[in-house]
Legacy VTK file of the C-alpha trace (Angstrom):
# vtk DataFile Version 3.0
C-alpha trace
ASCII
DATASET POLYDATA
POINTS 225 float
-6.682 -21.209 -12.567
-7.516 -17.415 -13.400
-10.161 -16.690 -10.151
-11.875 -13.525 -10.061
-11.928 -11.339 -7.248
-14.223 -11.953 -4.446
-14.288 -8.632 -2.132
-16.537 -10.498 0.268
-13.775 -12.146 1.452
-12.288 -8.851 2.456
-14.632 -7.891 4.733
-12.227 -10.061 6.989
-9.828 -11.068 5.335
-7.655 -14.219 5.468
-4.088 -13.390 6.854
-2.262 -16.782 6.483
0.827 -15.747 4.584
0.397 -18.898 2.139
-3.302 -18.385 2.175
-2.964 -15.387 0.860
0.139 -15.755 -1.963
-1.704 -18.735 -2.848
-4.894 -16.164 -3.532
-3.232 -13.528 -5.168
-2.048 -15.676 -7.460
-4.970 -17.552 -8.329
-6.625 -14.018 -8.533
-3.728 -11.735 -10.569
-4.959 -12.183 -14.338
-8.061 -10.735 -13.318
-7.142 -8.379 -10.599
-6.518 -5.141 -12.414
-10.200 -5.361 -14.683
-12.116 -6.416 -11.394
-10.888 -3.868 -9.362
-11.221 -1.259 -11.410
-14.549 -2.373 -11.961
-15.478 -1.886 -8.657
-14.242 1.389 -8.944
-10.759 0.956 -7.048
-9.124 4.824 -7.043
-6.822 4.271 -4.193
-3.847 3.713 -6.796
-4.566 6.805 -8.854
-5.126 8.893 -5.787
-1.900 7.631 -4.630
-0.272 8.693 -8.048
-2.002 11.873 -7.361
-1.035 12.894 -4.147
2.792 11.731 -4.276
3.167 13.952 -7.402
2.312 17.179 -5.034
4.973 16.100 -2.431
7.817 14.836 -4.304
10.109 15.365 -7.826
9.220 13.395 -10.472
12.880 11.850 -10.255
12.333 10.555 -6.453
13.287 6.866 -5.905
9.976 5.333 -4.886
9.550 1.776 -3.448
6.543 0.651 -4.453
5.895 -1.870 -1.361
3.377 -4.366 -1.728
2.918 -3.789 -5.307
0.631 -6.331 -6.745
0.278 -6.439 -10.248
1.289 -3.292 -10.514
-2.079 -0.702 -10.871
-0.102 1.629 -8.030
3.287 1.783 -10.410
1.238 2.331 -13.441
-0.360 5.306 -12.165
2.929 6.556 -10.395
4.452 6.654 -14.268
1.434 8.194 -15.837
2.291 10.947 -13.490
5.399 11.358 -14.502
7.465 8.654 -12.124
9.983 6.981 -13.984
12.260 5.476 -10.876
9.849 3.150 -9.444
11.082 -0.247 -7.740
8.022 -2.978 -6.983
7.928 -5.555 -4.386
5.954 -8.158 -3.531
6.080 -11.803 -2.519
3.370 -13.551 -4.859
5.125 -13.992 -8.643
2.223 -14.051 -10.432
1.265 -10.453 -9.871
4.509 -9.707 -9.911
4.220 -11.544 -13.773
1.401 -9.077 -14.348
3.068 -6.120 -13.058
6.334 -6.703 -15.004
4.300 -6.508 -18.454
3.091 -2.976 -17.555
6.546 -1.768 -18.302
7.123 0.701 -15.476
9.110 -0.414 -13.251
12.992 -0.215 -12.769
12.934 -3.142 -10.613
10.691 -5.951 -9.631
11.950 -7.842 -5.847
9.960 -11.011 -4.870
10.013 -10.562 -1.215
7.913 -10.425 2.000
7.135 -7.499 4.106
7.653 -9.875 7.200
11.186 -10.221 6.352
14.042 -7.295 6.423
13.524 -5.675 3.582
16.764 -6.559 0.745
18.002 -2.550 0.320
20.687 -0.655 1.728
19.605 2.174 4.858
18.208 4.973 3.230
17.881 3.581 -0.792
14.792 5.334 -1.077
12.784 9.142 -1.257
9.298 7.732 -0.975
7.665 4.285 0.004
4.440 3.968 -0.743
2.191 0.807 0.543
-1.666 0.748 -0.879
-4.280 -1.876 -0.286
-1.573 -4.031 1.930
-1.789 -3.738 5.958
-5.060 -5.018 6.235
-3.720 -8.423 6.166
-1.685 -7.570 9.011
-1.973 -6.905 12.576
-0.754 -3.955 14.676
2.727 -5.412 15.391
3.492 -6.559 12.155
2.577 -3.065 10.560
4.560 -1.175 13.244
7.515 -3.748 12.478
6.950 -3.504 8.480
7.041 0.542 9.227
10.366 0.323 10.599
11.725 -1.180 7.876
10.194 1.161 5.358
11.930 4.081 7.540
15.071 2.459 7.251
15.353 2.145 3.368
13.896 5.985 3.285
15.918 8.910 2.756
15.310 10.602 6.210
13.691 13.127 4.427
11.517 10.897 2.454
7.555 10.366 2.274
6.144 6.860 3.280
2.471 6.927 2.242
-0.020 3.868 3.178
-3.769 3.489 3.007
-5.194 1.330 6.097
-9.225 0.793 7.578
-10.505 3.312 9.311
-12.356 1.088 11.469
-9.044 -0.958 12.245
-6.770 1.988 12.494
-9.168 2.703 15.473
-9.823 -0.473 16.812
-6.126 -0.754 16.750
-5.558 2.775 18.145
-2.338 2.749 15.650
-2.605 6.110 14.977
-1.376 6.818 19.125
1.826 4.642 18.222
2.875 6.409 15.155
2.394 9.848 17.382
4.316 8.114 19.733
6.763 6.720 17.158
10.512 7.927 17.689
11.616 7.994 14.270
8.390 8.757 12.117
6.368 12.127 11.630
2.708 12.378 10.777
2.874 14.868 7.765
-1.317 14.243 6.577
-4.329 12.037 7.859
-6.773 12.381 4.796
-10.349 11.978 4.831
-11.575 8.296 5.065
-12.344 7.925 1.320
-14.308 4.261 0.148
-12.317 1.368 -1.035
-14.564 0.509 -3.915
-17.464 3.136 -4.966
-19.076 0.250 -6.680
-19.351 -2.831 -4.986
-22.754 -4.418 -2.918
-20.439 -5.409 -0.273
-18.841 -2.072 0.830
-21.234 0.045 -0.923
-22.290 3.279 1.127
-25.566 3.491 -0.052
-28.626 3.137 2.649
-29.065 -0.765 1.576
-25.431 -1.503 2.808
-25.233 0.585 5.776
-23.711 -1.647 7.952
-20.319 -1.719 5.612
-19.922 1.987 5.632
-16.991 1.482 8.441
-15.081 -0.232 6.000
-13.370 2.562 4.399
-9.445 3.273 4.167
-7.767 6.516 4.933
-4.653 7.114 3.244
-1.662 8.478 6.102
1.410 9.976 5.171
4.514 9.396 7.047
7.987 11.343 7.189
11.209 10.827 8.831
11.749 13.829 10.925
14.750 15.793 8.976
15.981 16.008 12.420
16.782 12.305 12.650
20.784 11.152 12.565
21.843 8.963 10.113
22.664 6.141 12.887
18.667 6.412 14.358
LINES 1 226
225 0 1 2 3 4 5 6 7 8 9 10 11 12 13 14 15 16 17 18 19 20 21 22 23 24 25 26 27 28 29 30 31 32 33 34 35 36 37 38 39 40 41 42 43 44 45 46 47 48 49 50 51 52 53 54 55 56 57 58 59 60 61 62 63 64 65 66 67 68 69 70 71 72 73 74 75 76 77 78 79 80 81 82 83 84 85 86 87 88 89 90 91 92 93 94 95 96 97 98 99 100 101 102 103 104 105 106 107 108 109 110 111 112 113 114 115 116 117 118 119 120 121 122 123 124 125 126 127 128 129 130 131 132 133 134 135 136 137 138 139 140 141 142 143 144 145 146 147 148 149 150 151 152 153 154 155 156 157 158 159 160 161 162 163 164 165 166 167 168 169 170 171 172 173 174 175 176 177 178 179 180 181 182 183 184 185 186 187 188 189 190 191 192 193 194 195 196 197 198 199 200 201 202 203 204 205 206 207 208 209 210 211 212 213 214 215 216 217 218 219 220 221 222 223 224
């Protein structure tokens, strides 16, 4: 079955593992119209920012990739070594026919992640952790600096209402091996969309917005940290 996307299920959304395989793959055909649709930018902001930060030739993981809307940008920028991973293989299906990735892993974020210590410049991780709670994003962030160069750029959008709620932001100052390098603005998930829509009507979903953090590995940092 082809579902569209319902986004009022992600005012809270459902974060069952199986649940939510099972509805990203019902969901995938349609993902990348409805989305965009709903005017979705976090992808090509993503694209956007990365290609100030990094060379064009940077090994980027692409964590949490979906069908693929965050690679696609990545390569109209310019990104040619992109690796995707996700654990539902119908987006994976979707993303694979885009044509821009190196590699495509079916795997979970829960799990240890399958790459050698320091595989990667850049991880980037877009539309993901709000299925997750604190301790599984803290956990899935010490994986990501682990595959990093300890050099490299991990980049990750997450709800500004959550990331306070949370107070997340105090552990990653706190965090031994990770460096704050940018907090953006909060900037809207979807600019058109009745359910997180900022306008007056829909004032009550205005705290649903993402902010997009990026996250270094302090130069400093030995090789056996």
């Amino acid at each position: 079955m082809n579902d569209h996307v319902d986004t009022s299920k992600w005012i809270d959304p459902c974060k069952d593992p199986e649940d939510v395989r099972n509805e990203f793959d019902r969901i995938s055909k349609n993902y990348d119209e409805d989305l965009l649709k709903k005017g979705y930018r976090a992808p090509e902001d993503t694209a956007e920012m990365l290609a100030d930060l990094i060379p064009l030739e940077t090994g980027i993981l692409d964590a949490g990739c979906g069908t693929g809307l965050v690679g696609l940008y990545l390569n109209r920028r310019g990104f040619q070594n992109i690796t995707g991973l996700d654990f539902s293989g119908e987006c994976l299906k979707e993303a694979g026919g885009k044509k821009v990735y190196t590699d495509l892993v079916n795997s979970s974020l829960t799990e240890k992640l399958p790459f050698d210590d320091h595989t990667f410049g850049a991880v980037t991780c877009i539309g993901v952790f709000s299925r997750f709670g604190k301790a599984e994003i803290l956990a899935i962030l010490n994986e990501f600096s682990r595959i990093c160069r300890k050099d490299g750029i991990i980049l990750f959008t997450y709800r500004e209402d959550w990331m306070k709620a949370s107070n997340l932001l105090d552990d990653l100052k706190k965090h031994p091996q990770l460096v704050i390098e940018q907090l953006t603005e909060p900037v809207p998930i979807f600019t058109v969309d009745e359910e997180f829509s900022v306008k007056p009507l829909f004032k009550r979903f205005q705290r649903f917005e993402k902010s997009l953090y990026g996250l270094k590995r302090p130069i400093f940092e030995s090789e056996s940290v």
